[in-house]
N, C-alpha and C positions, 0 to 999 in steps of 0.2 A: 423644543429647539434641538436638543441632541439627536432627537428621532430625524430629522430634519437634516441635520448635518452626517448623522449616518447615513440617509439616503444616498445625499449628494455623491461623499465617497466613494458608494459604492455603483453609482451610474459612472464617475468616471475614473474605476479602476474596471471596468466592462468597457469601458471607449477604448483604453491606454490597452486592455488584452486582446481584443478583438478589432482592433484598430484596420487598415488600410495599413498596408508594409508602403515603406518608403519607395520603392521600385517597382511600383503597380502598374509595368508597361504593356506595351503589348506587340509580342513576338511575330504575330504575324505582319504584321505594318513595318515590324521592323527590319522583316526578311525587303522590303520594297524597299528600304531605306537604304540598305545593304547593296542590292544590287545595280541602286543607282551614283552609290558613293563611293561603294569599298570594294566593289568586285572585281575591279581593274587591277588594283595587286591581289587582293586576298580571296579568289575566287575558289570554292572547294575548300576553306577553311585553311588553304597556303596562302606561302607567301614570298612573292615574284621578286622582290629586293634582297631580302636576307631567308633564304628557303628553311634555315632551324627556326624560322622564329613564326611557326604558326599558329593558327586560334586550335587548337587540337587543346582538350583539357590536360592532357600531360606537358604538352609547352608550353602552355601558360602558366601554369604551376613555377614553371623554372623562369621568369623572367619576366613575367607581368608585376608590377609594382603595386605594392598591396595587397597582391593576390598570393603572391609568392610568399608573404609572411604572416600572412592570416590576418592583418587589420581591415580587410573589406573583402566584402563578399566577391565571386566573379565579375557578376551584374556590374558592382558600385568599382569597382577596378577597370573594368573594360571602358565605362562610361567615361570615366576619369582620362584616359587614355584617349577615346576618341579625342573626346572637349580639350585638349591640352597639347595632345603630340609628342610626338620625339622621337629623337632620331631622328631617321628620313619620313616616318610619319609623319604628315602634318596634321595641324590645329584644325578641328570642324567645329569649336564651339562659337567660331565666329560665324560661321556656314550654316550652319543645321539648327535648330529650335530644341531645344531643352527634349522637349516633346519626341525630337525626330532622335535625338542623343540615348535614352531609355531605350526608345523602341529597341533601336540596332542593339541597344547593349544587352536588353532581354534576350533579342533574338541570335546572338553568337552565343551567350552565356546558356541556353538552352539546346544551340547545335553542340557545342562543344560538352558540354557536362552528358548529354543523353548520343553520343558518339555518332550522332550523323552529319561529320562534314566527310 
């Protein structure tokens, strides 16, 4: 029995390490997602309403909520942002599918962290 329940344990502390990350999107779907949502203001990683406030990995640093104090990753900040709005940004999480929300957030959070906007 304890052989048994050692097993167990140890299958799933190999689930819980090697798991699937909670943001296992995908950046290229998201670049489509992007350019048919968000690229009327934020096209080139700017941004046409308020011009300091763009996806560039150093301004988002300074102003992104979450992101700015280290309780969420880009990704999970960016995401948060789309789904929710603010300011003049508006709300996509009534718009857009969970699915289509990752994507785009994968795919800024991969422009902006690896410096190609």
């Amino acid at each position: 029995m304890k052989k048994l329940l050692a097993i167990a344990l140890t299958v799933l502390a190999t689930v819980f390490a090697f798991g699937t990350p909670a943001f296992a999107a995908d950046a290229a779907a998201g670049a489509q997602v992007f350019a048919a949502n968000c690229a009327a203001c934020h096209a080139g990683g700017n941004n046409a309403v308020m011009p300091t406030k763009t996806l560039k990995a150093d301004a988002l640093k300074t102003y992104l909520a979450g992101y700015k104090d280290g309780s969420k990753s880009l990704e999970e900040a960016v995401a948060y942002q789309v789904t929710n709005g603010q300011g003049a940004m508006p709300a996509f999480g009534g718009r857009l599918s969970d699915a289509d929300i990752a994507n785009v957030a994968a795919y800024v959070a991969d422009q902006a962290e690896n410096n190609k906007w």
